[in-house]
C-alpha positions in Angstrom: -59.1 -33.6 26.1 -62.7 -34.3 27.1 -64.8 -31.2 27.0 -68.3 -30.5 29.0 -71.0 -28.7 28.2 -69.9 -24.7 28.4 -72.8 -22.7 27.6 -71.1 -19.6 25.6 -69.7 -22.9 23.5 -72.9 -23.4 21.6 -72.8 -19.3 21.3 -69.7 -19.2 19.4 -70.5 -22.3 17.3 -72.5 -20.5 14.7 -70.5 -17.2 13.9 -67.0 -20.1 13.8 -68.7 -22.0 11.3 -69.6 -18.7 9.2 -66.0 -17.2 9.2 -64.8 -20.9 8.0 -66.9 -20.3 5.0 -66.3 -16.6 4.6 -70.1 -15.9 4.8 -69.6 -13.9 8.1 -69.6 -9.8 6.7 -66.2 -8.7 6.4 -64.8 -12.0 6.5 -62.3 -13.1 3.4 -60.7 -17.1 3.6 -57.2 -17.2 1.5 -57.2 -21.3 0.8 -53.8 -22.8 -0.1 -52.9 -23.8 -3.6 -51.4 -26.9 -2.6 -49.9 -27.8 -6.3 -47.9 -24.7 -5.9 -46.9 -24.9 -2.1 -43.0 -26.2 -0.9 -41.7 -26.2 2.4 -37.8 -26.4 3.0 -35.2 -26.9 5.7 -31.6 -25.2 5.0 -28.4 -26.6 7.6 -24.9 -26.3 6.8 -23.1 -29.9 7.1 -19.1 -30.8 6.5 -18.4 -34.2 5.9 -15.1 -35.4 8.2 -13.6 -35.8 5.3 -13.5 -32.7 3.6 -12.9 -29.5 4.5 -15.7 -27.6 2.7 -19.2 -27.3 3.7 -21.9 -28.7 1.9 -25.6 -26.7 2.3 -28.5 -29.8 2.5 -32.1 -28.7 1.8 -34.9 -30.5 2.6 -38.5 -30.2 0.6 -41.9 -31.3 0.7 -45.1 -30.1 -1.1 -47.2 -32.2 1.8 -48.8 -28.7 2.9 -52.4 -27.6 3.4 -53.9 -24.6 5.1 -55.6 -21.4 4.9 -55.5 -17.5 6.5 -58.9 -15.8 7.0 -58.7 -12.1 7.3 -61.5 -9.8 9.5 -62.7 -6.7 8.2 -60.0 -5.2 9.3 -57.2 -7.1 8.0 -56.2 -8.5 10.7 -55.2 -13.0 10.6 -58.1 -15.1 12.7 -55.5 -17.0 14.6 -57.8 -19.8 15.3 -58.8 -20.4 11.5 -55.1 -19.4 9.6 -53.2 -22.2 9.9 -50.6 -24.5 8.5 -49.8 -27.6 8.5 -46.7 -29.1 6.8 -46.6 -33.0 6.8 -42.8 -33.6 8.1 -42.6 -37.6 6.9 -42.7 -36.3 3.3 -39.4 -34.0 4.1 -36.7 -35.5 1.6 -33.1 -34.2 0.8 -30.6 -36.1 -1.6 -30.2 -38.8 0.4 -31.9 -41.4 1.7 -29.8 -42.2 4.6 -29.3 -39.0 6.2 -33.7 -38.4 5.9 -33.8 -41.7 8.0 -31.5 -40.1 10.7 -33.9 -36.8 11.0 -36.9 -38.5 11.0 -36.1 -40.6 13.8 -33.7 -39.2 15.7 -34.0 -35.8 15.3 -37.8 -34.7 14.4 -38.7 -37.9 15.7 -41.9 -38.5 13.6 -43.3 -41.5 15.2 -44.2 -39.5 17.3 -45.1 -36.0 15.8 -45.5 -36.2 12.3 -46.5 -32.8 11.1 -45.7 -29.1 12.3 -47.7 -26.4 12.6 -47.6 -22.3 11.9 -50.6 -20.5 13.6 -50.8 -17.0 12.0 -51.1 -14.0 14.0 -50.6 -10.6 12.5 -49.2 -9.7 8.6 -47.3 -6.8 9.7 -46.8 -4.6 6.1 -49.8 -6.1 4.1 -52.4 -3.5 3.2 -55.7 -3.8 4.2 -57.9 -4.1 2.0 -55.9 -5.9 0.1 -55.2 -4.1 -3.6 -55.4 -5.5 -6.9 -51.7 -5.7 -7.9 -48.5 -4.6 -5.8 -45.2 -6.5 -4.0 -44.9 -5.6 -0.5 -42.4 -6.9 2.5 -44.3 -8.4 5.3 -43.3 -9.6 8.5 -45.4 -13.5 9.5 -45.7 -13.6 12.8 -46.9 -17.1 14.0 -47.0 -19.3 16.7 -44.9 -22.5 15.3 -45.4 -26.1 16.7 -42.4 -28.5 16.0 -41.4 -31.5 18.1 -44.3 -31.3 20.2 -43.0 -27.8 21.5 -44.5 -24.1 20.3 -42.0 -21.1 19.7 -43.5 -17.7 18.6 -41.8 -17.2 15.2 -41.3 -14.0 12.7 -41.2 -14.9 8.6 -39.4 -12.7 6.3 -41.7 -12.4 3.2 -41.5 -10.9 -0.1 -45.7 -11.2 -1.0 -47.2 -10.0 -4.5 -50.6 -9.8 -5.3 -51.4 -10.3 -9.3 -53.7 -12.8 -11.3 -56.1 -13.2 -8.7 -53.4 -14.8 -6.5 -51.7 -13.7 -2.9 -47.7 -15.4 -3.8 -44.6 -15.3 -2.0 -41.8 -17.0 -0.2 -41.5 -16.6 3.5 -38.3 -17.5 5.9 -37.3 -17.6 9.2 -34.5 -19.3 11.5 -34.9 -21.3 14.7 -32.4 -23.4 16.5 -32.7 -27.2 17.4 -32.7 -26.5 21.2 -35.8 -24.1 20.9 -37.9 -26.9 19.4 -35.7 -29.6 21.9 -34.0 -31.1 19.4 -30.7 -32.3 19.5 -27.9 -31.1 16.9 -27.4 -34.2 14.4 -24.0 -35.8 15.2 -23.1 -39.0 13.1 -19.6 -40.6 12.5 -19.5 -38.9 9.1 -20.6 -35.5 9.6 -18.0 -33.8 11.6 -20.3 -30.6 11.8 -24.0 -28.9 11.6 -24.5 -25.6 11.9 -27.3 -24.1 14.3 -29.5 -22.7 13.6 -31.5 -24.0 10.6 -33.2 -21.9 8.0 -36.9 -22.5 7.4 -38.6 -21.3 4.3 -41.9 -22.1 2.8 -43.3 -21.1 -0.8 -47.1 -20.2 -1.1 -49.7 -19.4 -3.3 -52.9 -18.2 -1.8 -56.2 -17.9 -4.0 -58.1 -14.8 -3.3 -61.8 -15.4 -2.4 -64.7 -14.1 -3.9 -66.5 -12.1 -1.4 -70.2 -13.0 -1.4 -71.6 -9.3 -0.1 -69.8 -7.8 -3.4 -70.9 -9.8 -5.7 
């Protein structure tokens, strides 16, 4: 999208580029520790064949991000985001991760999803030392070129210097215009599919309190 020459742009340029850096007063960036990041799909599949269901899970650690807090708390949408590199997702076998990357996620086309964060409902601000609280992620999600508003479930404890937790949420294959896998083989797959995503955020250093 070609942009002109908006005169509030060049305005907001400079305070943008300060909150990236967690320099503007107030500000605090939460980078992802992507050696200890996961990201997961959960769908229940039966095989014709059988008569019980099997539970597939899909993983990859192909995530990067950040969330940058205000001074009051509160997520900078446009700067706490997520992105999760769907090509890399693998379950235990081969043939059925061909299927959903073509046919169902379609990654030719868009290879990575996206969770834009927009409020941490149940997280203290400011943040404390130590503590395990339930918080509700809210966050718009971007999946197969379409975005949903989403709520995570997540369990979040701050300890070590680190912000850790495991966050989940559901969404169907219709919401994201996907179609429900059908193969000879599979003679069902449950809807909707469980997302969950493992994350360990390292908590800044604030440069006015040092």
């Amino acid at each position: 999208m070609g942009i002109r020459f908006v005169p509030w742009l060049l305005g907001m340029c400079a305070p943008m580029a300060l909150l990236a850096q967690g320099a503007l007063p107030g500000a605090s960036r939460y980078a992802l520790d992507t050696s200890a990041v996961e990201a997961r799909y959960r769908v229940t599949e039966r095989f014709a064949a059988n008569t019980i269901d099997n539970e597939v899970v899909g993983s990859t650690r192909a995530v990067v991000g950040q969330v940058v807090l205000d001074v009051a708390g509160r997520p900078v949408t446009s700067e706490s985001r997520l992105t999760i590199q769907l090509t890399g997702l693998k379950t235990d076998r081969t043939r059925r991760d061909s299927y959903v990357q073509k046919n169902t996620l379609e990654t030719a086309k868009w290879p990575t999803a996206e969770l834009a964060v927009r409020e941490l409902r149940g997280l203290p601000s400011p943040l404390p030392v130590s503590g395990t609280f339930d918080v509700v992620v809210v966050g718009d999600l971007t999946l197969h070129g379409l975005t949903r508003s989403t709520n995570w479930s997540a369990k979040v404890s701050l300890s070590g210097g680190a912000v850790r937790g495991t966050a989940r949420t559901t969404v169907r294959f219709a919401e994201f215009g996907m179609a429900v896998p059908k193969v000879p083989l599979i003679a069902r797959v449950d809807d909707p599919i469980t997302l969950e995503l493992d994350f360990v955020f390292a908590r800044p250093v604030d440069p006015n309190n040092q």
